[in-house]
N, C-alpha and C positions, 0 to 999 in steps of 0.2 A: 350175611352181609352186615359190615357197621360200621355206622355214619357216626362222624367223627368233626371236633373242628382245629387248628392249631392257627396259634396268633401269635406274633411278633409286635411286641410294643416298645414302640420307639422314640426315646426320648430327644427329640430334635436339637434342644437347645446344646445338649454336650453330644448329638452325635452318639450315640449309643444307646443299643436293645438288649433289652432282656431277656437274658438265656435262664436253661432248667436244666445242670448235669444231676442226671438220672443214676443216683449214686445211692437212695436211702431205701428203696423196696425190696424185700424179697422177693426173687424168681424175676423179677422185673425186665421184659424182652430187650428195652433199651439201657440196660443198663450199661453204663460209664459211655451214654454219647448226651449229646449238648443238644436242647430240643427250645422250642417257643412252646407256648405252655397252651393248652386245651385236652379235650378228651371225647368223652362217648356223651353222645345223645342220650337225655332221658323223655319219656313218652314225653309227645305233644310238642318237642320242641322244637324253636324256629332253628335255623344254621346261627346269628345272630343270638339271639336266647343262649345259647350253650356255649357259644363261645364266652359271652359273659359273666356267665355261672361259673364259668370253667375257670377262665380269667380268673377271679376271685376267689374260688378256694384254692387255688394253686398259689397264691401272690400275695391276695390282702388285698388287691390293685382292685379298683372298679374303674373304669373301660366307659368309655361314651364315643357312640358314632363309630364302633369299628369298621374297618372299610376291607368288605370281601373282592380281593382278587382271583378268585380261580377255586377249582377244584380238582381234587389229584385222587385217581383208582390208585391201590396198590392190591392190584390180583393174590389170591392166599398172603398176605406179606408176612405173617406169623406162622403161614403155614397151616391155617384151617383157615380163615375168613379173607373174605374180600373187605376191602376197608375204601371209605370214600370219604376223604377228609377236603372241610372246607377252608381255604388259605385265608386268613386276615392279616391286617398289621392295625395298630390303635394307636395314636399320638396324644390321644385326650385323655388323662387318668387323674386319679386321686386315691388319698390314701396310704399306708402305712406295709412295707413288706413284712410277711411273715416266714417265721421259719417253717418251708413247706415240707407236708410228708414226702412229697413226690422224689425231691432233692436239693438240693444246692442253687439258690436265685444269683444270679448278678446281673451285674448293668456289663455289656462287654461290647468296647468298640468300634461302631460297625467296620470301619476297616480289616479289623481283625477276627469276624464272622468265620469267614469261609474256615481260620486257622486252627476253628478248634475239630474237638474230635465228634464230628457229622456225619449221619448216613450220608451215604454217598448220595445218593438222592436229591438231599436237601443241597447240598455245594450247588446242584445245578437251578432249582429251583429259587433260591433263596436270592440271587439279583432280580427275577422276574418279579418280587414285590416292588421292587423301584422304576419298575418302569409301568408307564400308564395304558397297560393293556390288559384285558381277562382271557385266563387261560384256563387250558382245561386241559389233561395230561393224564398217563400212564406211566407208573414207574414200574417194572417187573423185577422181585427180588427172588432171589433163591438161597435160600440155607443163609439169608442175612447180605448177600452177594447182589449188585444191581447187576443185573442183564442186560436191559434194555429198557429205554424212556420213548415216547412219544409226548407231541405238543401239540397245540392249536393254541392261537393266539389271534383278538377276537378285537 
């Protein structure tokens, strides 16, 4: 099992979040999809803790007050681990982007979100952060393939 967080921060005043096309690592499972930037738990951390850690080496961006919407299983989603990542979005940030090892940063439209190239997954999940509910959900992937989702919304 690995507990995981990913965060979407949202710049209000132009209407636009910051994506991570997953374009710089080797072997990298998401490679060439558009992701919100977080990662894996290190000992002792809170959900909030790691998202901010995360935040930050990934961006440069330091994050205040992220606001967790939900949490989403993805049964084997790699194909050996169960994953249990926690949803944020942040509007409060400071600070300077850097050129991240992960991939490629930008600021991209919300309108134009769902348009890029997203696990399928995330197209569905990704307006649940604008609406003011906590959810809790299953995505089931096979060979990179969604199968099947479930929702609860709280």
């Amino acid at each position: 099992m690995k507990l995981a967080t990913l965060c979407y921060i949202i710049d209000r005043d132009k209407n636009v979040t910051l994506m991570l096309h997953r374009i710089k690592k080797e072997n990298d499972f998401h490679e060439g999809k558009w992701n919100g930037l977080g990662g894996k738990f290190e000992p002792n951390e809170t959900p909030q803790e790691c998202v901010i850690r995360e935040v930050n080496e990934e961006s440069g961006l330091n994050i205040s007050s992220p606001h967790l919407h939900g949490l989403i299983t993805f049964p084997l989603f790699d194909g050996i681990d169960d994953w249990y990542v926690f949803l944020f979005t942040a509007d409060k940030f400071d600070g300077m982007l850097i050129n991240s090892n992960e991939g490629h940063l930008e600021w991209i439209p919300n309108d134009k979100l769902l348009s890029l190239n997203l696990w399928e997954g995330d197209q569905i999940f990704i307006p649940w952060l604008y609406e003011d509910k906590f959810f809790s959900a299953k995505f089931i992937y096979d060979n990179k393939k969604l199968i099947n989702y479930y929702v609860d919304f709280y």
